[in-house]
N, C-alpha and C positions, 0 to 999 in steps of 0.2 A: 342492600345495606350501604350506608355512607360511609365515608373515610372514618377511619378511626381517628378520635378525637385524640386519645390521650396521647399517640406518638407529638412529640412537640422537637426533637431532635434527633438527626438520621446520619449513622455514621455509615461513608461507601466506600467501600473497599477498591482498590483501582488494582490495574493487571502491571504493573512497572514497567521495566524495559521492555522494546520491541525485540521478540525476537520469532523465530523461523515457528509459525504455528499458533502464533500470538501474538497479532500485528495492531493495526490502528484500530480495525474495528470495537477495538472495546475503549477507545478514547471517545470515539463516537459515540457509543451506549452510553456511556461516564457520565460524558458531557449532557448529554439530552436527559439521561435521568434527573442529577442535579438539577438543569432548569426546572422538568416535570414536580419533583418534590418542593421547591424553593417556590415555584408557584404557589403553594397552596399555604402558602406560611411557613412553614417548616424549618425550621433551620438545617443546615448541610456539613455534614463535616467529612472534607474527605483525606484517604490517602493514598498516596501512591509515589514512587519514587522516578517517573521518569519526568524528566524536566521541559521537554521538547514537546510535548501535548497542549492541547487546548485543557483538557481536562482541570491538569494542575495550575491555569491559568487562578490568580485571586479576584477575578470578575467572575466566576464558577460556582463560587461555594460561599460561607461564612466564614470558614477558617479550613487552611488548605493546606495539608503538612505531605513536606516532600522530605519522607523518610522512608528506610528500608521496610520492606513487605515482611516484619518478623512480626512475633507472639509480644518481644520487647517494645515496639514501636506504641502496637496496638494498646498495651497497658499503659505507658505515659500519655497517651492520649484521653483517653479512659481517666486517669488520675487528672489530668487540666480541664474534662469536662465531664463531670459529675452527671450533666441535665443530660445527656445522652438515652435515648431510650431505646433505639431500634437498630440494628446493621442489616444493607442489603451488601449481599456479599455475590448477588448474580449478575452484576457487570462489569466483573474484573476476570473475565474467563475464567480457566482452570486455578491459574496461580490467587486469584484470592477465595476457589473455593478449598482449597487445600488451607488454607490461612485461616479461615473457617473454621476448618474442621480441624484442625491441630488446636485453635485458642479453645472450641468445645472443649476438646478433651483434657486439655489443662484447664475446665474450670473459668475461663478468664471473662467467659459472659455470665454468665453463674453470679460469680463474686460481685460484678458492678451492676448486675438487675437489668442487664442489657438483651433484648429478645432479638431473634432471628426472622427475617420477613423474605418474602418473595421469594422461598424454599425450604426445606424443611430438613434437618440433619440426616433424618432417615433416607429422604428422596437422593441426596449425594452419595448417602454410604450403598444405598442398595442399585445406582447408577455407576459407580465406581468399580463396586466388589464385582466383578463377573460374575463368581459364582451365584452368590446372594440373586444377580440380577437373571441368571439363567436360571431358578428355583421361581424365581417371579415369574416369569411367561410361562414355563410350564403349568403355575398353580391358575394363568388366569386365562391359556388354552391357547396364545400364541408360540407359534412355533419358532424358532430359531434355530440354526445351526447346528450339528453333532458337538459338544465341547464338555471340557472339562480344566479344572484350574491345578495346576503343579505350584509347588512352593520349594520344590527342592530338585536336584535336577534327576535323581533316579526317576522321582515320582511323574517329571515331565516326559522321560522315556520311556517308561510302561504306557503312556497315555500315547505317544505316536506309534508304538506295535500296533496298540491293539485297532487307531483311526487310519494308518499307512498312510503313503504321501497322494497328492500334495497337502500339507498343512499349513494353519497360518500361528503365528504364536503375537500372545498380543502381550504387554507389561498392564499393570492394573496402576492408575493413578497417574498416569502419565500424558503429557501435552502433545498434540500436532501429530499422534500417532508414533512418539518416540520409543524409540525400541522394538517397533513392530515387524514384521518379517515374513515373507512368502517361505516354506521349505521346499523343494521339490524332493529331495534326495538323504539318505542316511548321513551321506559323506558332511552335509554342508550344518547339519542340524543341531551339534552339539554347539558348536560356537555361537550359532543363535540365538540357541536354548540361554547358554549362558550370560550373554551380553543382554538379552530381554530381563530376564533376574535381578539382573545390579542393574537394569536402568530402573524397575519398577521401586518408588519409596519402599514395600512394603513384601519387598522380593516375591512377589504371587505373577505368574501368568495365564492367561487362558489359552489352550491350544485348541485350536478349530478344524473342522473339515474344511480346506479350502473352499466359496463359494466361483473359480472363477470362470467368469465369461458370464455370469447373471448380471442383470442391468441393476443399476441401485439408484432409487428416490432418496427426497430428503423432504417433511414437511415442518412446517413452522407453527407451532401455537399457541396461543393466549389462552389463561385461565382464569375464571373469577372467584371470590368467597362464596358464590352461590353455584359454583360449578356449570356457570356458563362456560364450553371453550366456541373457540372461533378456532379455522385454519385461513393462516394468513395467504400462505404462499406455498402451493408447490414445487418442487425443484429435481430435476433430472440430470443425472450425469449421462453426459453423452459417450463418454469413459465407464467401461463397464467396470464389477467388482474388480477390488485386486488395486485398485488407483485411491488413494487417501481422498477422499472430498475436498479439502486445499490443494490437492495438485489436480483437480479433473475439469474438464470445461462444463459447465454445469448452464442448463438452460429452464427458464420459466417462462411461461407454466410449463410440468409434463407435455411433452410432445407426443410419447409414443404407447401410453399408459390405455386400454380397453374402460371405458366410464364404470362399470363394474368391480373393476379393481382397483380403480380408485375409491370407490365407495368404502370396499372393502380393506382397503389400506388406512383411510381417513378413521372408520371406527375402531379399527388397532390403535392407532395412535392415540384417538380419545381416551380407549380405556387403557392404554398402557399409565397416559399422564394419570390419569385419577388415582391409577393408584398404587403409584410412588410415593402419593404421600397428598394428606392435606394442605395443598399451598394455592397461595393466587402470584401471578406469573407468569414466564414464557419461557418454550420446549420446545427442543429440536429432536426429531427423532428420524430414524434410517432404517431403511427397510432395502432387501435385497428381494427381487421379480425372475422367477426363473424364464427363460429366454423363450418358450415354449407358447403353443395356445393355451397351456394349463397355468398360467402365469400364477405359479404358487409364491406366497407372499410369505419373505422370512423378517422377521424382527434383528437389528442388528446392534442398536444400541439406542440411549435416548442421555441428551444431555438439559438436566434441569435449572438451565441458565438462557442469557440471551447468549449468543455465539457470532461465530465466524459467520454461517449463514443466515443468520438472523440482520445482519446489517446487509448484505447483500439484499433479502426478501424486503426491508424498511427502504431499501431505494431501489427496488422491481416495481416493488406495487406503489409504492407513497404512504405507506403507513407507518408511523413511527413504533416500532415493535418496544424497544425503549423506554421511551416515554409512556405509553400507554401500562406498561407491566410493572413500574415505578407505579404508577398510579393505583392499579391493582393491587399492588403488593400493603400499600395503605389501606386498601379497606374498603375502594370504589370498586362497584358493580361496572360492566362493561358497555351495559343500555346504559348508566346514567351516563357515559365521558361521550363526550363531543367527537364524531369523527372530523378528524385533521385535515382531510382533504376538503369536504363539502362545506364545512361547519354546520349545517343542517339536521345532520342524519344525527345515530347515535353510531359510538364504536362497534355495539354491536355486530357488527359484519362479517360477509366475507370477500375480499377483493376479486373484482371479475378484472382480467388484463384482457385492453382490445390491442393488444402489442406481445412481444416478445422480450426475452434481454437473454442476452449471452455472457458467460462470464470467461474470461479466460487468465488463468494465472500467468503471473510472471518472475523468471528464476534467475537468477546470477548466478551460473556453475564457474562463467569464467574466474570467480572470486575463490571460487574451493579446491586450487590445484591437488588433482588426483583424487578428485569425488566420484562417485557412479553415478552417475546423472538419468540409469533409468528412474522410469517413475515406479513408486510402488506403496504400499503401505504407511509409508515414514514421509511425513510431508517437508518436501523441501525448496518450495515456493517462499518467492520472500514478501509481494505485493499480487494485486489483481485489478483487472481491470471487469467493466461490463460497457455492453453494447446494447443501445435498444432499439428497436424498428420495427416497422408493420410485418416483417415477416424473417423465417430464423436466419435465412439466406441474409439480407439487410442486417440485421442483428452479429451476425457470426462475422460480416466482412468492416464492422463499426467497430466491435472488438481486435482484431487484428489490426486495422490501423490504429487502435491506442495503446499498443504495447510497447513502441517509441523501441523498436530492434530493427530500425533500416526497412524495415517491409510495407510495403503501400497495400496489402490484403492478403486476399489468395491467390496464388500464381497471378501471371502475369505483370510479374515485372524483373525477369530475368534473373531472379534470383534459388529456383525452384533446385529441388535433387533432379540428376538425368541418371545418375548411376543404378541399376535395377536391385545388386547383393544390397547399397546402401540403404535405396527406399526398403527392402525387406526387411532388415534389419533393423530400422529404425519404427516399423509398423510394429513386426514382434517384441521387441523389447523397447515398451513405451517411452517414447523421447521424449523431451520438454519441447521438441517443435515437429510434434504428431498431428498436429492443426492442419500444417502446411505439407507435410508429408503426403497425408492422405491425397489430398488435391495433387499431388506431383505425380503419385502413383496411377491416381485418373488419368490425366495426361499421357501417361506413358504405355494408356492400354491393358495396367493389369485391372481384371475384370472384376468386378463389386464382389462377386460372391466369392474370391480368392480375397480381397482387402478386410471380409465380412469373418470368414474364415480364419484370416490371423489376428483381427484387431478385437473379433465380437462386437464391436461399432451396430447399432441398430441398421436395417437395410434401410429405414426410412432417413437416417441423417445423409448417410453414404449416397444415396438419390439425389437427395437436395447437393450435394456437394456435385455429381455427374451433371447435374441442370444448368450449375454455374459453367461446367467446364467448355456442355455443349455452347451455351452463349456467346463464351470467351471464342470459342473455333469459328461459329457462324460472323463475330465484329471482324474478325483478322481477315475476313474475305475481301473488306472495305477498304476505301480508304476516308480520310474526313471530310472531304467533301461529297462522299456520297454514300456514306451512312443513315438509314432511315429514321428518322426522328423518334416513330414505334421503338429499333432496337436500342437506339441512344435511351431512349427512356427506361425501358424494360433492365438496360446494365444496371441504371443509377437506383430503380426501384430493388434491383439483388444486393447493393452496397458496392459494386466497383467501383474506385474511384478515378477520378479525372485522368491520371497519372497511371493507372491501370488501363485505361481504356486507350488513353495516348500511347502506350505500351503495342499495344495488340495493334493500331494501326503503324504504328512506326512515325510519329507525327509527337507533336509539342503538348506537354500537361496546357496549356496558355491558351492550344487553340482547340482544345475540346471544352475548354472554359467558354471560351467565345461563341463555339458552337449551340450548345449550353444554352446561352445567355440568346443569341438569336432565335435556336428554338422554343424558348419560351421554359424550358425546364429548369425551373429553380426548385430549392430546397421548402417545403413548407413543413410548420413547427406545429407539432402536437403536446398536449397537454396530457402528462403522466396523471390519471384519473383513476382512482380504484371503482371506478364505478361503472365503467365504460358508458361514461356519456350519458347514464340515466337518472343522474341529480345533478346540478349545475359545479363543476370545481371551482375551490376557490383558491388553489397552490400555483404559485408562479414557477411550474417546475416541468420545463420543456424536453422533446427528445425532435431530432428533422428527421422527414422521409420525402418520398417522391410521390406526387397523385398523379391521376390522368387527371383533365378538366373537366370539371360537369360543364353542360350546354344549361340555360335558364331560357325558359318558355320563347324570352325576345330576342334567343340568339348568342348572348352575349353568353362569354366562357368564362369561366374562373376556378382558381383552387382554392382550397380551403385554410386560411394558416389560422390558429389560434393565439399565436403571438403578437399581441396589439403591442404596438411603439407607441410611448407616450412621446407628448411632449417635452420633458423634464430632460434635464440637463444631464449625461450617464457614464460610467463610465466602466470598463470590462477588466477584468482579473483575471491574469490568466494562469490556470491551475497546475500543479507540476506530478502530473499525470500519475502514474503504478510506481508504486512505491519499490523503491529496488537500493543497493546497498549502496552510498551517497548521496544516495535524494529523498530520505524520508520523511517521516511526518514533519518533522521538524518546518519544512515548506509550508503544508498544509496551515500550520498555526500561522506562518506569517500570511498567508493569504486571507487566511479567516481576519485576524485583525485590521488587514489592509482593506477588506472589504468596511468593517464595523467603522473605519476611522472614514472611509469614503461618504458613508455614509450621513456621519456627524458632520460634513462639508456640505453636505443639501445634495449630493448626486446620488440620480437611481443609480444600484451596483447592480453587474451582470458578472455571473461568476460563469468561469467555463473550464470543466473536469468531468475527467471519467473514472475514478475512483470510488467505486462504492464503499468503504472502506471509513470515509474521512469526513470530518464535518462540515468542510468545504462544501460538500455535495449534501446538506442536509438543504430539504427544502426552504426553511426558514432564515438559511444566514445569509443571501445577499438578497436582494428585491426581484432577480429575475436566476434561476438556474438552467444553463442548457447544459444537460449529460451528453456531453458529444468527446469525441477524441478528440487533443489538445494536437492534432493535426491542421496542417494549415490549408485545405480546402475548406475544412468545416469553418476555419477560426474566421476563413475570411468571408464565407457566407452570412455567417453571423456578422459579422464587421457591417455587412452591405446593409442585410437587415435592420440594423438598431443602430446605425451612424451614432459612433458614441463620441465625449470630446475626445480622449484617449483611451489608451490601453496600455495597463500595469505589468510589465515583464519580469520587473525584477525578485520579487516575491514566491515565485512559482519555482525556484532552482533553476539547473542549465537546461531543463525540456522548454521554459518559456522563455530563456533569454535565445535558445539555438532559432524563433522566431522573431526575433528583432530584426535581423537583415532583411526577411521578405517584406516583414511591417513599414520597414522605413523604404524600400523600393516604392512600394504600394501606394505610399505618401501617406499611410495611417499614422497619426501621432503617440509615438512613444510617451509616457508620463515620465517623468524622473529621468535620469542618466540617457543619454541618445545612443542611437547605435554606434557611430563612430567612435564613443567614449569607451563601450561594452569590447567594439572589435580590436580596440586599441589595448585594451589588458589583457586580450587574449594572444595577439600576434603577440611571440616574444620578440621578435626584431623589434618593431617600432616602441613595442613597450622599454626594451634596454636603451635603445634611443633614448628616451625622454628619462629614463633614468641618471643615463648619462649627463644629460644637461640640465638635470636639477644637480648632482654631481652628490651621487646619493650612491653607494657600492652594493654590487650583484655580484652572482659566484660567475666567473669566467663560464662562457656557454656558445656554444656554435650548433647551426641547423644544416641537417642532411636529411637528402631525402633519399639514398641506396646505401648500399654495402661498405660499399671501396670510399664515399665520402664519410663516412662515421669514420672508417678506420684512418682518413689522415688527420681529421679532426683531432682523434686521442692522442694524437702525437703531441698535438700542442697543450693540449687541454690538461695533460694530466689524471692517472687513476687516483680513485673509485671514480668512475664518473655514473650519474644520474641520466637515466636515459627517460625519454616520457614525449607521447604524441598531443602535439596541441588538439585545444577542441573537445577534451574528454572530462567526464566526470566522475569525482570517485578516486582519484590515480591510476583508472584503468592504464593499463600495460606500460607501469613506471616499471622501471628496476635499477637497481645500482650493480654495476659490473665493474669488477679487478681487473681482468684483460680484456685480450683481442681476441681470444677466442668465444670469451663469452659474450663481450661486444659484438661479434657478427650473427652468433646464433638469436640475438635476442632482437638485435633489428632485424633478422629476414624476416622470425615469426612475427613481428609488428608489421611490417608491411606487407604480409602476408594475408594475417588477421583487419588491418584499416589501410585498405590500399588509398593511394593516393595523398596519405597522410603525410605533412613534415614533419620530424621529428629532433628534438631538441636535447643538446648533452650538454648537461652541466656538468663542472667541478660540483664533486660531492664533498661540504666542508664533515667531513670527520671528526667527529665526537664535537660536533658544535652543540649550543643549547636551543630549541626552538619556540617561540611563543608569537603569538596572533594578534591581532587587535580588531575591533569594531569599533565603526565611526557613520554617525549621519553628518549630511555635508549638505549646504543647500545654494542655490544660485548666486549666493552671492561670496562665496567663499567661507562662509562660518561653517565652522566642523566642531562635533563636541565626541569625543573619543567615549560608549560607552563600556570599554572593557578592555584590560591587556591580560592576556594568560601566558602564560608558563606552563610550556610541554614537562611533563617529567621522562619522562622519553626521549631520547635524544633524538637531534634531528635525524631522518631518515624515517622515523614511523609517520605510517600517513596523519593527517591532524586528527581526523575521524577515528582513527586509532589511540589514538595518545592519551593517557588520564592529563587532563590539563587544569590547571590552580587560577582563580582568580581571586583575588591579584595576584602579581609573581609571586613567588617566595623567596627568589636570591636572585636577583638583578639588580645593580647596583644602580645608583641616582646617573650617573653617569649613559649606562646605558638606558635605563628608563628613559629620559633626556632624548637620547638616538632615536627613539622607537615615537615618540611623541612628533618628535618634531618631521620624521620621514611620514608618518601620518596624516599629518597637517598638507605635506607639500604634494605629496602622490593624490591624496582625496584632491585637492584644489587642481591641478595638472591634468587630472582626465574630467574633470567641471563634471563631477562626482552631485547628482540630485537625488537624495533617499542615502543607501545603507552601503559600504564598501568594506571589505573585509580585508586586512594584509598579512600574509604572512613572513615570519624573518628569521634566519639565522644568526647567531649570535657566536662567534672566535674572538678569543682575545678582545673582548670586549668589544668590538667591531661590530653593528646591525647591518646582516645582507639582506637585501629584497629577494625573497623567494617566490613571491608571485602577489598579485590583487585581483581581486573578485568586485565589483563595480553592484554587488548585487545581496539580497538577503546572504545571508550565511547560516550552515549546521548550526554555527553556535550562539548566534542572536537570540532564542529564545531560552535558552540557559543563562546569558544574562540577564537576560530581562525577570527571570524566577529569582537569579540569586542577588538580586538589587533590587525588586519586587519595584521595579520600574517599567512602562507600556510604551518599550522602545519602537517598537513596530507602528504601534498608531503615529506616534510621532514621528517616524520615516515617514510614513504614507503623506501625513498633513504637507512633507514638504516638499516631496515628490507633485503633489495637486497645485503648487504653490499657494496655499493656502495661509500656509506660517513657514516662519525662518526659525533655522536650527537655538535662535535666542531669546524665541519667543515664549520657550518652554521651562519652568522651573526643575531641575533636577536634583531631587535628593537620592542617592544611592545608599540603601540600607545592608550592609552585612557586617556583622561580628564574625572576626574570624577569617576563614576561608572558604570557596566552595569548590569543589573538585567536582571536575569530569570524565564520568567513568564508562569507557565503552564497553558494550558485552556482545559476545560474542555466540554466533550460535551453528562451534564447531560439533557438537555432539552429536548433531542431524547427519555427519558426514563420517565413519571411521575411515581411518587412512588417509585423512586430508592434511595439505602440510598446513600447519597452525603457525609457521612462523611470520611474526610481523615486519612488513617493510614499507614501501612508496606507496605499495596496493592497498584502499581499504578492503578493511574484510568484515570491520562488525556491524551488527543488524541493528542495534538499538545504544542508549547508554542511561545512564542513573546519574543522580546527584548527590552528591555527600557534601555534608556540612562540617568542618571540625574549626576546635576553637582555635587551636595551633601549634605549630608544627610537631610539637611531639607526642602530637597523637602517634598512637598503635597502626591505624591506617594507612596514616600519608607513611611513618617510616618503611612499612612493607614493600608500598607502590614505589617508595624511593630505592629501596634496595634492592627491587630485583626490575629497576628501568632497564639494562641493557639487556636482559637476557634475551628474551626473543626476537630481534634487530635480524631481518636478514636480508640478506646482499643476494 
């Protein structure tokens, strides 16, 4: 059956802020659906309220309202567009199927004649309900778990008599696993009991037999109006039950799955989707394998949306799960759509991987003082990375180097556990760095089936990981000049890198590069194919590995790369890798645009990230993708490969500018802003210099790098003072301290936690006001200021913290004046090309410099929303020198005001200190519009700015 004709307008619900459980992946699906729909004529209307997405970009949609996720929004929308006929409400995760399901129940699609596509009310309520959903398996002969649902809390504690522990208790309606909980004991259960209750909407939990130590799957599937399904993608956590799927390292295809039970898991899944409900669309559903040769297969849940893994599976295999179930959800059959990869075939299919990917999440506990940082039920990852490679070893040690936490892989580069109680402990109660543990535990001799025994860890990952360790023991026997070029190769085909393998000999990352390069062993690029090579591809969407050489009939040797360089003129982006708390998506949007404007210059784009996650990495948005870690062997493999004219730092946050220094050693050309300019805003010495002799005022500050030098320092300096390690992102380990006591405790742990670091004390101005600017500046000295904000915060919260107003709301002409014209003189003083961001303190009417960023900013793409201006492309254009910052007409559209509102996502953590100061802590933020100041809103956020402020 063809698309249905009479949809002519499609409203999409979007997932709002970013937070712990509900990250970029659904800007990704947003984004790709929209196009998918808007393709076929259709008009698009969406909404969603966070501002930092591509999604809510106005090149997106037709009309793109950044308003709150309520039932109110939905109905003014509704009221300004009448022609409205359809809502997909399955690519805004959880939060807009809940949005969904509340405007049903009030009637609100009812009233406007507005129908439901690509799911079906029933499919969420009986996915959602537990119980409803555990009457379902039963009636249709999958088994699932012992369980039962409580609604009140006696009723919860007759249901753990009679199941005894360990139990799991789950909240019904709830995101990322919120409120979920292992029980093991009577003692600990009531307060569980209780907290899963008030987190669920709808106060219902289900209590379960625990399943733990059983492996758990995860498949991915498409459905059509004629009940075609396909499975996209297999997916294995290599973390057994008992670990959230957002917090598990999760690897495709299945590795360790018998073909029998995947058959027999694949026709669970078919007919579970069927029959949830009449819908065309895509479903994620999880099964628990008990650990046995009787590998009994339990059903565990199914979610009738795209998801968290479903963006992952759309960049494993290359199939856009998104787009294609957008397409579905209209009305198209699955034989008629075009598969995306070949353009030949039909969608029809199932993707065959002749590769691996590894996924491995990434946490920021240092942000959540006094969080529990095991892993467990409740997912508390904030971003992810994937790795991909001819084999899982490769795959597993490509992920590890894109996690951007100081580690060059697995073991091997001095950073490992030695302590035996700690590696135990950190195996039993799952760490967020059990990756690396494992491998440490190798090392140290305790034996697979002791590691197998505490972790349940499959024996066949646990092998693969002993293979690597054996290799690492046999290189250390060497040294580099008489390493055999077999074992050299054999490392680089496991994924050790340069700097690993220099490691093990006690010799230079430089000269295994050289090595390297004499032996003949370079990187060659393969083409992510869902087909494995048996219809020709036609996606420019690369991953590197290691071959042996084939010999040809005449002798002559060679390896295979499928990455052809053109001729064309190119230039490379570089991505700002796993999203973590100060570098989020917000990045990703300036990269996507700085590609699209590269583009409109006539240069090939090569984009380079490993976030599966972000639209960055969709196959389609630059001319070339390579999924590799925003590491700098890879970056510069790729460099040698594709000789581009330059490469874009500045767009990617501090993971792409912290490679500027090797780029410009290397003699690669920087685009935009040089590195001398970039290390010049970061040294605070040379930067108060040049302060100084623009004669521009900073808070009094001095640099120590021990104990006894911070403490003479205070003497002069005066308390509160601001303490903070240059080189970092986020505010990581700011604090403001009142004494000397606190001042010494707080630099040990700093240099403790970042040895080797300097560290910098400011005079902390007290109860000053603080507000930011962004400005593009271009070679020749024109700078055009696109934004000044006003913290409502006072100084001391970090900016990524602080509801922030643009334009100010009480800054006087006087200091506006200050801020404008220190603007002007710091952009033009560091020969500032592309975007520079300042921040300042404001006493007595005084603007101090509190620091410049030479580079995209958090907040660039919030202006660019609320002036519904393409400041980004216009960076890029002048960064390329392509145009001068004059070249560009500027109209800035807003009535009113627009506020910057961070959210935060303390809930995932009880007992974490929630108070705000230098550190950021929030995950995401929202946009608000009001007409002026005496709104209801801004006075609340004005009256209660100091309370959370901590020292």
């Amino acid at each position: 059956m063809p698309k249905d004709t009479s949809i002519k307008s499609v409203l999409i619900i979007g997932s709002g802020p970013i937070v712990i459980g509900q990250a970029c992946e659904f800007d990704y699906a947003g984004s790709q659906s929209a196009r998918s729909i808007r393709e076929e004529g259709i008009e698009v209307i969406l909404i969603n309220s966070n501002p930092a997405t591509i999604m809510t970009d106005p090149s997106m949609a037709d009309h793109v309202y950044l308003k709150p996720l309520t039932t109110k929004s939905i109905i003014e929308i509704l009221k300004a567009h009448p022609q409205i006929d359809a809502v997909l409400p399955t690519m805004g995760g959880q939060t807009a199927l809940n949005l969904c399901l509340e405007a049903e129940e009030k009637g609100i699609w009812e009233d406007f004649g507005v129908r439901l596509i690509g799911v079906d009310v029933n499919a969420i309520n009986i996915t959602e309900d537990r119980e409803q959903f555990k009457q379902l398996l039963e009636k249709i002969g999958i088994p699932a778990a012992p369980a039962k649902t409580a609604t009140s809390f006696l009723q919860g504690k007759e249901i753990a008599q009679e199941f005894g522990f360990p139990l799991v208790i789950r909240p019904s309606f709830t995101l990322g696993g919120t409120g979920a909980a292992f029980v093991h004991s009577k003692e600990e259960f009531d307060e569980k009991l209780t907290y899963g209750l008030e987190m669920s909407p709808i106060h219902e939990v289900l209590i379960d037999k625990a399943l733990l130590g059983w492996k758990e799957y995860e498949l991915e599937l498409l459905r059509d109006k004629n009940d075609n399904v396909v499975i996209i993608c297999s997916i294995e956590n290599m973390d057994p039950m008992g670990i959230h799927t957002g917090d598990s390292i999760t690897v495709a295809p299945a590795m360790t799955l018998s073909d029998t039970t995947f058959q027999k898991m694949r026709d669970m899944a078919i007919l579970m989707m069927r029959s949830i409900g009449n819908f065309a669309g895509g479903c994620n559903v999880q099964f628990a394998v008990s650990p046995d040769e009787k590998e009994d297969i339990v059903a565990i849940e199914i979610n009738p949306r795209v998801s968290r893994s479903s963006a992952l599976a759309s960049k494993a295999t290359g199939y856009p799960i998104a787009k294609i179930a957008s397409k579905l959800a209209l009305g198209y059959n699955l034989d008629e759509l075009q598969n995306q990869i070949t353009k030949s075939t039909s969608a029809l299919f199932e993707p065959t991987l002749d590769y691996v990917i590894v996924k491995i999440p990434r946490w920021n506990f240092d942000k959540f003082e006094g969080a529990d940082k095991t892993l467990g039920l409740q997912m508390k990852s904030v971003g992810e990375v994937m790795g991909i490679g001819r084999s899982f070893q490769e795959a597993l040690h490509k992920a590890t180097q894109s996690l951007e936490i100081k580690r060059n892989g697995l073991g091997a580069d001095g950073k490992g556990y030695t302590n035996y109680e700690q590696i135990i402990e950190k195996l039993t109660y799952a760490s967020w760095d059990r990756v690396f543990v494992i491998y440490d535990a190798i090392a140290m001799g305790i034996p697979l089936s002791r590691i197998h025994e505490i972790t349940k860890i499959d024996m066949w990952f646990l092998k693969q990981y002993e293979e690597l360790f054996t290799l690492e023991k046999e290189i250390t026997t060497y040294k580099v000049d008489s390493l055999p070029r077999e074992l050299l190769l054999e490392a680089k085909q496991k994924g050790f890198s340069d700097r690993q393998i220099a490691h093990m000999m006690g010799c230079l990352e430089s000269q295994v590069h050289s090595l390297r390069m004499e032996s003949k062993i370079k990187r060659v690029y393969k083409l992510v194919d869902t087909c494995a090579a048996e219809f020709k591809a036609q996606t420019p969407y690369y991953y590197s590995t290691f071959e042996a050489e084939i010999e040809k009939p005449n002798g002559e040797r060679y390896v295979h790369n499928e990455s052809i360089v053109t001729d064309k003129k190119k230039i490379i982006v570089l991505g700002s890798g796993p999203n973590r708390i100060g570098q989020g998506i917000e990045f990703d949007y300036s990269c996507v645009h700085g590609v699209l404007a590269a583009k409109e210059c006539g240069y090939e784009t090569i984009m380079i990230n490993c976030n599966p996650e972000t639209v960055s990495t969709d196959f389609d948005t630059a001319d070339k993708l390579y999924f590799e870690p925003v590491f700098w062997e890879h970056i510069y493999d790729i460099i040698q490969h594709e000789k581009p004219e330059g490469v874009i730092v500045q767009l990617g946050g501090q993971t792409a500018l912290k490679l500027a220094e090797k780029l410009s050693k290397y003699g690669v050309k920087i685009l935009g802003t040089s590195f001398d300019a970039l290390d010049l805003a970061e040294d605070r010495g040379r930067f108060s210099d040049l302060l100084t002799e623009l004669n521009i005022p900073f808070p009094k500050f001095g640099i120590a790098e021990t104990a006894d030098e911070a403490a003479a320092l205070a003497d002069t300096l005066d308390f509160p003072l601001l303490i903070r390690p240059s080189y970092v992102l986020g505010g990581q380990g700011m604090k403001i301290v009142i004494n000397k006591q606190e001042l010494e405790e707080h630099v040990i742990n700093l240099l403790k936690s970042i040895p080797g670091n300097k560290l910098l004390l400011d005079h902390y101005l007290d109860g000053a006001i603080e507000a930011e600017a962004d400005a593009i500046c271009d070679a020749d000295g024109n700078v055009y200021i696109i934004g000044i904000m006003e913290h409502i915060e006072p100084c001391g919260v970090h900016s990524g913290d602080s509801n922030a107003t643009l334009p100010p709301f009480n800054l006087g002409e006087f200091v506006m004046q200050q801020i404008k014209d220190h603007t002007h003189k710091i952009a033009i003083a560091l020969k500032t090309v592309g975007l520079i961001n300042i921040q300042f303190a404001i006493k007595n009417d005084v603007v101090y410099i509190i620091e410049a960023n030479p580079r995209a900013s958090r907040t660039v793409p919030f202006i660019a929303k609320a002036y519904g201006e393409p400041y980004v492309n216009y960076a890029t254009k002048v960064m390329l020198g392509a145009n001068k910052v004059t070249d560009f007409t500027y109209n800035p559209q807003l009535k009113g005001y627009a506020i910057k509102q961070p959210v935060f996502s303390f809930s995932k953590f009880q007992n974490v200190n929630k108070a705000l100061g230098p550190e950021m802590k929030s995950t995401g933020e929202s946009i608000l519009f009001i007409d002026d100041l005496k709104d209801d809103q801004f006075y609340e956020l004005y009256s209660r700015r100091k309370m959370y402020l901590s020292k």
